[in-house]
C-alpha positions as CSV (number, residue, x, y, z in Angstrom):
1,X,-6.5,-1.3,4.9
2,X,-6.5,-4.3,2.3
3,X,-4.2,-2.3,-0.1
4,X,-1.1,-3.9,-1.4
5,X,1.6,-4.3,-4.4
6,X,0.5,-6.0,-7.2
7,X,2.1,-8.7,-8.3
8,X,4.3,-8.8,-11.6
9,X,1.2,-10.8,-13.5
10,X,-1.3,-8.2,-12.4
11,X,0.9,-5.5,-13.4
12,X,1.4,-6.9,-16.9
13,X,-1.8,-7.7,-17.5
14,X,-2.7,-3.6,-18.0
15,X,0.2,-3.5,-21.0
16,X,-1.1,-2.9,-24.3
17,X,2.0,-2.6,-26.7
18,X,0.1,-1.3,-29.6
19,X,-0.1,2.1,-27.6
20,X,2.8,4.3,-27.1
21,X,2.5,4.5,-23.3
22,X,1.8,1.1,-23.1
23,X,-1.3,1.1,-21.3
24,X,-4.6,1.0,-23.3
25,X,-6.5,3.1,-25.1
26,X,-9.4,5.1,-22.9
27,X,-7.6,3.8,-19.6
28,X,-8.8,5.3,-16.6
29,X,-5.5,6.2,-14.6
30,X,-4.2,9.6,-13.9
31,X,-0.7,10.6,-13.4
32,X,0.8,8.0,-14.3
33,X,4.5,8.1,-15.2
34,X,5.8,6.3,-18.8
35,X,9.0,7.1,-18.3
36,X,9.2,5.2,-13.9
37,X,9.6,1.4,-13.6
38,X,6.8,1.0,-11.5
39,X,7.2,-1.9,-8.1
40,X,5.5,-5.2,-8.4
41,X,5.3,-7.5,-5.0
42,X,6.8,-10.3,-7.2
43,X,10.9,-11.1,-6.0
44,X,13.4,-12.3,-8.2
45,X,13.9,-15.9,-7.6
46,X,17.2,-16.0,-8.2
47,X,17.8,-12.7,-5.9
48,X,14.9,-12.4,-3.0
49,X,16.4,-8.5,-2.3
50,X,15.7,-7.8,-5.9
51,X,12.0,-7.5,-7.0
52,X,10.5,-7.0,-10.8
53,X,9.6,-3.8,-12.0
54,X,7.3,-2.5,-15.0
55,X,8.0,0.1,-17.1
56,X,5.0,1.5,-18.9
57,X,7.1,3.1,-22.1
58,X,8.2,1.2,-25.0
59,X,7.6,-1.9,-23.2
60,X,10.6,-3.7,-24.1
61,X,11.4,-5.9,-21.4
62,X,11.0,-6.1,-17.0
63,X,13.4,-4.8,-15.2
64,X,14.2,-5.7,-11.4
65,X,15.3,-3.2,-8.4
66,X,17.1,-3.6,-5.0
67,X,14.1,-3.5,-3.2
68,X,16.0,-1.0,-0.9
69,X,15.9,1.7,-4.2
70,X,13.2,4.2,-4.6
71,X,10.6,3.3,-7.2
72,X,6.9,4.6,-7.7
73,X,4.2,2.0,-7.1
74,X,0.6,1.3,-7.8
75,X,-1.8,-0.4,-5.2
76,X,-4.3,-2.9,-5.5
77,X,-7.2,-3.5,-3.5
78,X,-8.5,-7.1,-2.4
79,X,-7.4,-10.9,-3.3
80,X,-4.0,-12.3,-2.2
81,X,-2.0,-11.4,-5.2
82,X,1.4,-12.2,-3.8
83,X,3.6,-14.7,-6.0
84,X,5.7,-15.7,-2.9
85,X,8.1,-18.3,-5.2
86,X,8.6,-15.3,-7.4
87,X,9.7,-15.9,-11.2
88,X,12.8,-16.4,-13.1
89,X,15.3,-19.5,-13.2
């Protein structure tokens, strides 16, 4: 209970580019995939059945997924976090 997606800014903010897996140095997160877009709870505004996705190797640029497709996520705990008018336009 109180768990949800994370939304693209919270996601983001845990991106450190100067590392290789893109997440920083001494993080604290186990299994996490480099080479998996990961889900945020942030739609496309352009495209509300598409959402953003993070990938956490060579952090180049977002992506965005059907939100019908398989992806791995990461919860959050607490606050409202959802970005209902989404980004992009």
């Amino acid at each position: 209970m109180g768990w949800r997606l994370p939304t693209l800014q919270e996601l983001t903010s845990l991106i450190d580019l100067s590392q290789p897996s893109a997440l920083p140095s001494g993080h604290q997160f186990d299994n996490v995939l480099d080479y998996i877009a990961y889900w945020s709870a942030t739609s496309i505004a352009e495209d509300p059945t598409n959402a953003w996705t993070v990938p956490f190797n060579d952090f180049d640029e977002l992506s965005e997924a059907d939100k019908s497709s398989l992806r791995l996520f990461w919860c959050v705990r607490g606050g409202q976090g959802v970005d209902p008018q989404g980004i992009g336009g």
